[in-house]
N, CA and C atoms as a LAMMPS dump frame, in Angstrom:
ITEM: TIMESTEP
0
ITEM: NUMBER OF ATOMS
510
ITEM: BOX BOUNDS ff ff ff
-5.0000000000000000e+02 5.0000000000000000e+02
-5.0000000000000000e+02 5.0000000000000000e+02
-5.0000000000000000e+02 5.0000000000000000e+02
ITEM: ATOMS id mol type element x y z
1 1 1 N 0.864 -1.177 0
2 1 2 C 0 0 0
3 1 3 C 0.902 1.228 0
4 2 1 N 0.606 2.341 -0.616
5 2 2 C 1.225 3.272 -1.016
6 2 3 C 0.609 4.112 0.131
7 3 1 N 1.069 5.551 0.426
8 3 2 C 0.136 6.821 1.326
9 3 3 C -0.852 7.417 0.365
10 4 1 N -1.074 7.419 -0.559
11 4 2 C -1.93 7.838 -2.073
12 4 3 C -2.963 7.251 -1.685
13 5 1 N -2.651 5.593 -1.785
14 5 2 C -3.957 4.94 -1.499
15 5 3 C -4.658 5.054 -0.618
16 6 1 N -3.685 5.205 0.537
17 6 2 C -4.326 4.98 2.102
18 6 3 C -4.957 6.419 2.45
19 7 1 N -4.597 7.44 1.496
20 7 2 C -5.491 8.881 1.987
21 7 3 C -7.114 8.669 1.697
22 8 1 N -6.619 7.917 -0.173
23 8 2 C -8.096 7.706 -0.672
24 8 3 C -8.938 7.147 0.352
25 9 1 N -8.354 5.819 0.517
26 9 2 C -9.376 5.072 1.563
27 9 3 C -9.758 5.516 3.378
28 10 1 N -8.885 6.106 3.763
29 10 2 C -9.488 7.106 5.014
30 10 3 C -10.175 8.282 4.37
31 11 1 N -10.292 8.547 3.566
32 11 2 C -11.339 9.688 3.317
33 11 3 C -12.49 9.137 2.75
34 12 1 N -12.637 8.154 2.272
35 12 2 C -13.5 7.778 2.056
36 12 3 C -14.404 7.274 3.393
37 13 1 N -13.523 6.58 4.134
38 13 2 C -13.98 5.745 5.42
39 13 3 C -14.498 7.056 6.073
40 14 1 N -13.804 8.057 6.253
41 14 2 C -14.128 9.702 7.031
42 14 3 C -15.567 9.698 6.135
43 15 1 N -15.966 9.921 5.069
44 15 2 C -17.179 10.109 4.285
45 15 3 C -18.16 9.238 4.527
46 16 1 N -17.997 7.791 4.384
47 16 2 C -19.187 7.106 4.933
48 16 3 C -19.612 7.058 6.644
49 17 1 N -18.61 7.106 7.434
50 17 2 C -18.676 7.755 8.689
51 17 3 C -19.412 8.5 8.74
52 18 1 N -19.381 9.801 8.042
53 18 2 C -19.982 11.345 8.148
54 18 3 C -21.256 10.961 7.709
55 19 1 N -21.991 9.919 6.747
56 19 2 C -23.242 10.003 5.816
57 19 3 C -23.637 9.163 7.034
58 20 1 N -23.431 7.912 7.545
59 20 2 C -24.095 7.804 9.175
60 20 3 C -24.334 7.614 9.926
61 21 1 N -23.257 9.11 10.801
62 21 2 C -23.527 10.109 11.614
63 21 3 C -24.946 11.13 11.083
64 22 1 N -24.634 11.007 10.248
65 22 2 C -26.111 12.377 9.773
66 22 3 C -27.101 11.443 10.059
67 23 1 N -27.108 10.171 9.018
68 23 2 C -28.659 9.848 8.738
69 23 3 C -29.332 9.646 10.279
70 24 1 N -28.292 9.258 11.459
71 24 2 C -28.523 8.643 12.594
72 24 3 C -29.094 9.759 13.183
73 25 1 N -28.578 11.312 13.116
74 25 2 C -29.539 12.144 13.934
75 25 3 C -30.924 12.609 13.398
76 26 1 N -31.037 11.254 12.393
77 26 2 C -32.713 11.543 12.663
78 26 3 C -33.19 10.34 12.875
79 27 1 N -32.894 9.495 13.592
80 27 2 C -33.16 8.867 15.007
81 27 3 C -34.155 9.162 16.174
82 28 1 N -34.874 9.059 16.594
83 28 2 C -35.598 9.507 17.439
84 28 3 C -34.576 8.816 18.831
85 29 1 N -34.888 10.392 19.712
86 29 2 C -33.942 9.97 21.046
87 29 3 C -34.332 8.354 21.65
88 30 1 N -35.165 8.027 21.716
89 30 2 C -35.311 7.056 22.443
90 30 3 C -34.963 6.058 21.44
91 31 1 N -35.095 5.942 20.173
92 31 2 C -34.428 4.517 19.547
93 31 3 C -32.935 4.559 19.644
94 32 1 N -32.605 5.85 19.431
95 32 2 C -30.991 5.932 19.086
96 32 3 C -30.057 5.052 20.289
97 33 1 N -30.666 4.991 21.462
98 33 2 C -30.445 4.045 22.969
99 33 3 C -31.017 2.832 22.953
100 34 1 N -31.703 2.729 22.434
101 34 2 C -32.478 1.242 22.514
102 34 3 C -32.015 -0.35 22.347
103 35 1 N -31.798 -0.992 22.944
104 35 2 C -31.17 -2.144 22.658
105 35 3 C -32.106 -3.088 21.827
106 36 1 N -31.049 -3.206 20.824
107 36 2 C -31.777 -3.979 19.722
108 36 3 C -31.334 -5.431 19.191
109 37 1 N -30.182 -5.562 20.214
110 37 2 C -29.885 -6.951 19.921
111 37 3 C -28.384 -6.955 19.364
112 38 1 N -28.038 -6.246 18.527
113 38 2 C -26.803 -5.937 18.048
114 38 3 C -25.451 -5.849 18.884
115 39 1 N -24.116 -6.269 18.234
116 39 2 C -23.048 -6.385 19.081
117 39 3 C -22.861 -5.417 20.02
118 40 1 N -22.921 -3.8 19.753
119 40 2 C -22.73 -3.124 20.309
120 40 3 C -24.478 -2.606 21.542
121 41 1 N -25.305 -3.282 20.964
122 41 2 C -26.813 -2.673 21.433
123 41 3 C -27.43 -1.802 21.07
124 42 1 N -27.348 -0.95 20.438
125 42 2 C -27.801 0.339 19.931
126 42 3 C -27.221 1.004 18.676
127 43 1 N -28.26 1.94 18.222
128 43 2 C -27.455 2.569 16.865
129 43 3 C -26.199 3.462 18.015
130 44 1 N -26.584 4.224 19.187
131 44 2 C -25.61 4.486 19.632
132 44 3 C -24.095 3.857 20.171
133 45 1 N -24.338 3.101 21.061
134 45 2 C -23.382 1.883 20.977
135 45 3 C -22.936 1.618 19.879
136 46 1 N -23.357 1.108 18.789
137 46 2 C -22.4 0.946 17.629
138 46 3 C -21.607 1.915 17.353
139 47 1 N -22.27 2.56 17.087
140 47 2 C -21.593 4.436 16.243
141 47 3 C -20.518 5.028 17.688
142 48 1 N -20.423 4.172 18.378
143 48 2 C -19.567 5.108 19.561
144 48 3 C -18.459 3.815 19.439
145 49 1 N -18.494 2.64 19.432
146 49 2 C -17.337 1.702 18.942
147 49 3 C -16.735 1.566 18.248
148 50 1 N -17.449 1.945 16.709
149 50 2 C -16.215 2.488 15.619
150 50 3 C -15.723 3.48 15.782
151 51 1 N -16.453 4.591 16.591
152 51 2 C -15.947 5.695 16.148
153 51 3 C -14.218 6.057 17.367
154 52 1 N -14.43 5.407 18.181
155 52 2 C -14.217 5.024 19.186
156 52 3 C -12.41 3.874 18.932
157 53 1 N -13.386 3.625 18.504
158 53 2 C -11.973 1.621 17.772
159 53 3 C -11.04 3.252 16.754
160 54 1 N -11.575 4.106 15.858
161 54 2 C -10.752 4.716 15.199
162 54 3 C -9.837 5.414 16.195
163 55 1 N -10.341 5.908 17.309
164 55 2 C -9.4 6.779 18.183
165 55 3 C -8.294 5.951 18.842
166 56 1 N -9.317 4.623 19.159
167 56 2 C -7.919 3.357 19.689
168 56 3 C -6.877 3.416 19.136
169 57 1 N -6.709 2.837 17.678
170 57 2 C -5.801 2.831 16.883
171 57 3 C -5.127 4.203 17.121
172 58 1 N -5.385 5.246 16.489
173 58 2 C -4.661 6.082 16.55
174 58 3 C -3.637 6.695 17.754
175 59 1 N -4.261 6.583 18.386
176 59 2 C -3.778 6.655 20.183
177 59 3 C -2.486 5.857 20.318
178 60 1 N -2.525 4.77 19.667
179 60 2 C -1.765 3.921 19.69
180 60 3 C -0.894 3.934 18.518
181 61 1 N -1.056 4.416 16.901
182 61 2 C -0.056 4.724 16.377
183 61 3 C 1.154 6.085 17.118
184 62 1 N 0.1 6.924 17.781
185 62 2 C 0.971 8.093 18.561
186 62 3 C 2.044 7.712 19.329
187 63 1 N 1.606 6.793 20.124
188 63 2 C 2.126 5.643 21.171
189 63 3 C 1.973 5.987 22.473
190 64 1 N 0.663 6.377 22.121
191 64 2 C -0.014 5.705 23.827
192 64 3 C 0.421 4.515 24.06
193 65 1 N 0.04 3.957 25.771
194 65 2 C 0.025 2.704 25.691
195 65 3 C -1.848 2.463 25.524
196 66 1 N -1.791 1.454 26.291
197 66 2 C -3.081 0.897 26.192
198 66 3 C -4.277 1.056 27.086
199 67 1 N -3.414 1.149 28.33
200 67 2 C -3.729 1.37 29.252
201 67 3 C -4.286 2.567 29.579
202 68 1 N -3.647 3.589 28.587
203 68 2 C -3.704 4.956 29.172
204 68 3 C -4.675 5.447 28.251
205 69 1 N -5.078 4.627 27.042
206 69 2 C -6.503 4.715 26.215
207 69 3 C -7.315 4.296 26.877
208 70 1 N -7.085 3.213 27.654
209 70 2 C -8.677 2.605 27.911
210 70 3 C -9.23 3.292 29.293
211 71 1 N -8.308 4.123 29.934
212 71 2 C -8.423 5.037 31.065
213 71 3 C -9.568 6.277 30.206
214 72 1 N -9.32 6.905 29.486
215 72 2 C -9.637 7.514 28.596
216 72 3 C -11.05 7.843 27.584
217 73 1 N -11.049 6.306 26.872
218 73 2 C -12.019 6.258 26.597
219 73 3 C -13.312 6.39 27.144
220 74 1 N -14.102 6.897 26.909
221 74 2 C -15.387 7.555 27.503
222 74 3 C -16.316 6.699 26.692
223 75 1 N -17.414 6.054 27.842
224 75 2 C -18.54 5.349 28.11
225 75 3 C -19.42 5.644 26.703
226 76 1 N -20.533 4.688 26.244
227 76 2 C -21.477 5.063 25.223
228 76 3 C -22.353 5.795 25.799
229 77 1 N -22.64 6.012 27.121
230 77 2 C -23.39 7.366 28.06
231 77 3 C -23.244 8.52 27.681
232 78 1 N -21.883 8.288 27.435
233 78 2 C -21.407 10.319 27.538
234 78 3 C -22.034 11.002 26.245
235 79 1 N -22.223 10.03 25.467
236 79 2 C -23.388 10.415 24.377
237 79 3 C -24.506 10.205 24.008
238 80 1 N -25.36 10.849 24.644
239 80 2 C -26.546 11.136 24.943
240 80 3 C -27.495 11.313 23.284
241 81 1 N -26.74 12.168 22.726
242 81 2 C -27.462 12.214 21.184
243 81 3 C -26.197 12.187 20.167
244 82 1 N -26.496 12.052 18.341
245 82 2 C -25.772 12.394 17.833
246 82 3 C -24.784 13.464 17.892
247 83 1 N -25.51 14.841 18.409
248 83 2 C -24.389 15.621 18.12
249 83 3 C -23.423 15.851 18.845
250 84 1 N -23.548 15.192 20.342
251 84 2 C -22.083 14.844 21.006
252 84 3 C -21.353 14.006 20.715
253 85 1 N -21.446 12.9 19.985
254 85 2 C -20.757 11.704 18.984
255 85 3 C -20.532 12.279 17.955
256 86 1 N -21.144 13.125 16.982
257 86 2 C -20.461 14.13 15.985
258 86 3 C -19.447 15.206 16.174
259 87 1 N -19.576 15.86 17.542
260 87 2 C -18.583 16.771 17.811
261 87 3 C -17.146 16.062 18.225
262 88 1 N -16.93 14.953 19.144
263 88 2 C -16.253 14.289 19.325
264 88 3 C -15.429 13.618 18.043
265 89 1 N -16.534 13.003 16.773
266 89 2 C -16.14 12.564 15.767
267 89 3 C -15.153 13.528 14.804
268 90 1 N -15.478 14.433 14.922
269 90 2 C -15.003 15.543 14.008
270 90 3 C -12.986 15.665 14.664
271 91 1 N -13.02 16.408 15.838
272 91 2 C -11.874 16.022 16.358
273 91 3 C -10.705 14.787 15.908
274 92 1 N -11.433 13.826 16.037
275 92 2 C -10.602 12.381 15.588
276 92 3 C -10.374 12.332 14.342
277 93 1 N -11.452 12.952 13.932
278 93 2 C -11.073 12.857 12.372
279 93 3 C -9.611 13.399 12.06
280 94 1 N -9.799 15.203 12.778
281 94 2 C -9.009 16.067 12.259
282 94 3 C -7.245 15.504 13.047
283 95 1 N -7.52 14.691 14.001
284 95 2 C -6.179 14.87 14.645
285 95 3 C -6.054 12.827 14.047
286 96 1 N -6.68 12.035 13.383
287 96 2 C -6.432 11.034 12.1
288 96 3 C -5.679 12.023 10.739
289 97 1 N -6.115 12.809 10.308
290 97 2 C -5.984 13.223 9.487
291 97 3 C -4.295 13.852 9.367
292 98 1 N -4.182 14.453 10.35
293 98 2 C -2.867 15.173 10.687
294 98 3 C -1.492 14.118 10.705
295 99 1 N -1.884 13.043 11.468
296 99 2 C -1.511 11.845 11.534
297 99 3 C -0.985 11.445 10.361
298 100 1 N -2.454 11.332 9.344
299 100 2 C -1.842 10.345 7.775
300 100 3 C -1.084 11.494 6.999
301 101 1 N -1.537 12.66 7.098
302 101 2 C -0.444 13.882 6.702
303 101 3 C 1.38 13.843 6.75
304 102 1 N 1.48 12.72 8.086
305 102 2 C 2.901 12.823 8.496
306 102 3 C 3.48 11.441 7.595
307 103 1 N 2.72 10.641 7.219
308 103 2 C 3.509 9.63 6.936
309 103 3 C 4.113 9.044 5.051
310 104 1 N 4.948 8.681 5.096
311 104 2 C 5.164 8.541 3.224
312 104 3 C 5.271 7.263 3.607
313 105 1 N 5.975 6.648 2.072
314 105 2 C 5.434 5.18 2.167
315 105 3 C 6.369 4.357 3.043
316 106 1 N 7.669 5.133 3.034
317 106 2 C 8.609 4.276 4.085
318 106 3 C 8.125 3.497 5.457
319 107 1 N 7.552 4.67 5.912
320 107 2 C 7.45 4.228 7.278
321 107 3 C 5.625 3.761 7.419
322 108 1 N 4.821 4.393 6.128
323 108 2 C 3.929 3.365 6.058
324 108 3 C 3.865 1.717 6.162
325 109 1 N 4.914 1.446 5.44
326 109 2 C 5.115 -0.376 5.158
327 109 3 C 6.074 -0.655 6.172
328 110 1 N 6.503 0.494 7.182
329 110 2 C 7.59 -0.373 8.24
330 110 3 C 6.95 -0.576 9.633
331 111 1 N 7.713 -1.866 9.765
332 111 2 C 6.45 -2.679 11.215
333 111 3 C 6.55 -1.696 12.506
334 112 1 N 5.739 -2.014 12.832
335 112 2 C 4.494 -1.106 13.513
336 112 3 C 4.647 -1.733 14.63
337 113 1 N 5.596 -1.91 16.217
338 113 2 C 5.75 -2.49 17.085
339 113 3 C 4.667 -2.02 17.843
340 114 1 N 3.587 -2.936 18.949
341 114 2 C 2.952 -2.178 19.734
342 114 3 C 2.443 -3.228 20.74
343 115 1 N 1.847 -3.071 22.273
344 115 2 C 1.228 -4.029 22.874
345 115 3 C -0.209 -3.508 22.898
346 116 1 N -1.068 -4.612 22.519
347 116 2 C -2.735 -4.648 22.305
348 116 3 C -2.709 -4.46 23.739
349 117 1 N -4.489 -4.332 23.546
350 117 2 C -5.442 -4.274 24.95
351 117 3 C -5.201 -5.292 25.584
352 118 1 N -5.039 -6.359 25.33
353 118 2 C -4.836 -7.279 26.373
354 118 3 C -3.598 -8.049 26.472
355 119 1 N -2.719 -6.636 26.255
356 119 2 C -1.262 -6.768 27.003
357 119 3 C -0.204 -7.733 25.938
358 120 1 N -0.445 -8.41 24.767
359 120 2 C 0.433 -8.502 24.304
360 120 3 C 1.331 -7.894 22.942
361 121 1 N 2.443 -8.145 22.971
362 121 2 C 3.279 -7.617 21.95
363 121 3 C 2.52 -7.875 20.687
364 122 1 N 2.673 -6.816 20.017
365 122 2 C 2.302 -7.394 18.48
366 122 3 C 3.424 -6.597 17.588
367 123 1 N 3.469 -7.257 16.322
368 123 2 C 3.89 -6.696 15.322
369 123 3 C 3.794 -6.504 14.012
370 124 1 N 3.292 -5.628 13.236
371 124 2 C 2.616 -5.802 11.552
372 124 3 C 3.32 -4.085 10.933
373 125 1 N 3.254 -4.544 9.408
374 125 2 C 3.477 -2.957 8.946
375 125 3 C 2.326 -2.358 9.127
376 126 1 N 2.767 -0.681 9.472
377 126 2 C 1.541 0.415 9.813
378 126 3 C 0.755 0.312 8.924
379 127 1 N 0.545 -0.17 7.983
380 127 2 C -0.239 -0.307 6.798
381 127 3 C -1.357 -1.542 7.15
382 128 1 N -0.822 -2.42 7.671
383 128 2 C -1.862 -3.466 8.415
384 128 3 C -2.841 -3.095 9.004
385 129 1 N -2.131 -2.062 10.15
386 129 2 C -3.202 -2.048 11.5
387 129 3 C -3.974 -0.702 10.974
388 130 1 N -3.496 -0.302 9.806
389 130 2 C -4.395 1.143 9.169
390 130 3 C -5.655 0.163 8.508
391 131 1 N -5.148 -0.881 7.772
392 131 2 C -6.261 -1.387 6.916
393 131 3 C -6.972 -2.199 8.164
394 132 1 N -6.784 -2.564 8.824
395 132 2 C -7.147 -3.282 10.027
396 132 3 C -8.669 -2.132 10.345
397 133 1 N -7.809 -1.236 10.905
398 133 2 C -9.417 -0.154 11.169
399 133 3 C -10.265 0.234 9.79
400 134 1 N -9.438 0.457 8.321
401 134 2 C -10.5 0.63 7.827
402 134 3 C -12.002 -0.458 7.696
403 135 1 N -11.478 -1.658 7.981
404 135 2 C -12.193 -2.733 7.744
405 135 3 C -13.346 -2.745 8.922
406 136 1 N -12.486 -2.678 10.392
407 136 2 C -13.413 -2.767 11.317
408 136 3 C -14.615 -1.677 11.755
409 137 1 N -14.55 -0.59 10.272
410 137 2 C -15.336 0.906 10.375
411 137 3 C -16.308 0.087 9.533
412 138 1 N -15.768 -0.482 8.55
413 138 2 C -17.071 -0.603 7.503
414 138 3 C -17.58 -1.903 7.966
415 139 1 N -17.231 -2.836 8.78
416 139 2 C -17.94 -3.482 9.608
417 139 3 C -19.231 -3.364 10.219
418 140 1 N -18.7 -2.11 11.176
419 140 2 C -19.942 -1.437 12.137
420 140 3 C -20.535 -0.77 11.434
421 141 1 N -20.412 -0.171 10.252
422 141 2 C -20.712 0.667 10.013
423 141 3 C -22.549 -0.403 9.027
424 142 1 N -22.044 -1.449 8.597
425 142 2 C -22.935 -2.16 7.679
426 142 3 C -24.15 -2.676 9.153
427 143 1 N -22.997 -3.008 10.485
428 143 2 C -24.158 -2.536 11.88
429 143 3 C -25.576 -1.876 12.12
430 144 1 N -24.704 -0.889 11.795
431 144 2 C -25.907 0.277 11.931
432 144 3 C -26.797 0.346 10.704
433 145 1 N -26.408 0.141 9.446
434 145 2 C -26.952 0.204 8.726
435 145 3 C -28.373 -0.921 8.737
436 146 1 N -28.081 -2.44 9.361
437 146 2 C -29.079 -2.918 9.906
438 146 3 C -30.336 -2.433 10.869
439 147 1 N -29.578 -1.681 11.762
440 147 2 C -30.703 -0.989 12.574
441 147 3 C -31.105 -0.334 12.514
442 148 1 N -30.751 0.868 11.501
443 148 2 C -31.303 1.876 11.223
444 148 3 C -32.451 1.093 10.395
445 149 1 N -32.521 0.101 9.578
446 149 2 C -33.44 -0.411 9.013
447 149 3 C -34.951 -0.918 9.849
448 150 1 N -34.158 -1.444 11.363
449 150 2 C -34.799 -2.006 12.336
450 150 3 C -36.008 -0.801 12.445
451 151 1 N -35.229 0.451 12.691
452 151 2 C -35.865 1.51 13.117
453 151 3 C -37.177 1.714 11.876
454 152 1 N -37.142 1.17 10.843
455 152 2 C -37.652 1.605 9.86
456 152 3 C -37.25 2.66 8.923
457 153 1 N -35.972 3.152 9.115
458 153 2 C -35.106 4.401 8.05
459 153 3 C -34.262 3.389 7.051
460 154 1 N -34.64 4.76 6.107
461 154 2 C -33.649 4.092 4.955
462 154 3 C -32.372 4.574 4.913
463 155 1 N -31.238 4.131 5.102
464 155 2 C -29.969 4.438 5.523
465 155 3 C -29.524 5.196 4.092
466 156 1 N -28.235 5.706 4.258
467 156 2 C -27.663 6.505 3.173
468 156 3 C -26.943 5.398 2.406
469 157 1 N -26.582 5.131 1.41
470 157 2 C -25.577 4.651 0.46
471 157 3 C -24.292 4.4 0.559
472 158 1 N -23.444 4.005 1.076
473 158 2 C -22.277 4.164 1.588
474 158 3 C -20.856 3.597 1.17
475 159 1 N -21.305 3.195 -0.165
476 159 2 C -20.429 2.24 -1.383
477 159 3 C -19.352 2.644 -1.747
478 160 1 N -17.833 2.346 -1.717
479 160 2 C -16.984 2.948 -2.41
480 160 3 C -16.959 3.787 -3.56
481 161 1 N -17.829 3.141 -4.22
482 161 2 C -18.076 3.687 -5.835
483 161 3 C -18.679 4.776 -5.612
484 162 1 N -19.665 5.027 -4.929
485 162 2 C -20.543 6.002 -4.535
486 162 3 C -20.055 6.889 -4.064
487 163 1 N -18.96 6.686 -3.444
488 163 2 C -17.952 8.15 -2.854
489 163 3 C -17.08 8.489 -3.687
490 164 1 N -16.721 7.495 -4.944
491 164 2 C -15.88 7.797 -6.025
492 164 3 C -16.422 8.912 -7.02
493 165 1 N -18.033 8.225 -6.96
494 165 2 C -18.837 9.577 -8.48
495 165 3 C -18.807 10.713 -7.576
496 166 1 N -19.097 10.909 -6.169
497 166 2 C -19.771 11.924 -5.61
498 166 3 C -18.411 13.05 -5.274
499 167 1 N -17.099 12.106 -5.249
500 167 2 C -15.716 13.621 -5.581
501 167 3 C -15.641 13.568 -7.259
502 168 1 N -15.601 12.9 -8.078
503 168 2 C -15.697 13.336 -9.66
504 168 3 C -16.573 14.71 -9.767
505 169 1 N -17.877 14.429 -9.022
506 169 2 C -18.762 15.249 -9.605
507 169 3 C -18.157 16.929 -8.698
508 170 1 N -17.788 16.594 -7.7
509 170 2 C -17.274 18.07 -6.642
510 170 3 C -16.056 18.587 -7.647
């Protein structure tokens, strides 16, 4: 993987993120909490674990330890509605963003020493544990897209291709 590629695909991942975050604040407060069965329980719960798993990682490319993230990380409580999970989201984005700003391909493809959450050593190129989160976004993200269905909404579109026509056309 090149840094070319890997901008495309975090901005893209940043874009389907952003489409929903929107569609979700029209959610009615009480579904957006509602346990519906899903890994995380809620459209909130979900949308606070990816968004959440993105800050992990990063925390940890900085070189936090692990410990001192999971001290850190703040409860699916503390967000009460979308737009405290959007304001929060926005941040991560911008200080992700700054992040992939710093890196070329050298030290993209060079291994990435770090100890996981549950304390052991790992080792992969930064390019792994980058594609690692993009995967585990569009994971949750196909999540929510279930429940928002649950809810009876029709979710936004969120297709690679679909973020491909929609910068052609900008």
């Amino acid at each position: 993987m090149n840094t070319d590629q890997l901008r495309a695909l975090f901005a893209y991942n940043q874009w389907a993120n952003g489409c929903l975050l929107e569609a979700s604040a029209h959610v009615k407060a009480e579904d957006f909490t509602r346990e519906l069965g899903a890994s995380h329980g809620s459209v909130r719960g979900t949308l606070v674990h990816t968004v959440f798993g993105e800050w992990d990682w990063l925390r940890l490319w900085l070189g936090d330890s692990p410990k001192d993230i999971v001290r850190r990380e703040p409860p699916p409580e503390a967000f009460p509605d979308v737009a405290t999970l959007h304001s929060e989201w926005v941040t991560i984005v911008r200080d992700q963003r700054a992040f992939i700003d710093t890196l070329n391909d050298e030290v993209l493809n060079a291994v990435f020493s770090f100890e996981n959450f549950q304390g052991e050593h790992r080792e992969f190129p930064l390019s792994d544990t980058m594609q690692h989160v993009l995967n585990h976004s569009s994971y949750h993200r196909g999540q929510v897209v279930t429940l928002l269905r649950q809810l009876g909404l029709t979710p936004p579109g969120t297709d690679f291709l679909t973020f491909l026509l929609e910068r052609r056309q900008e």
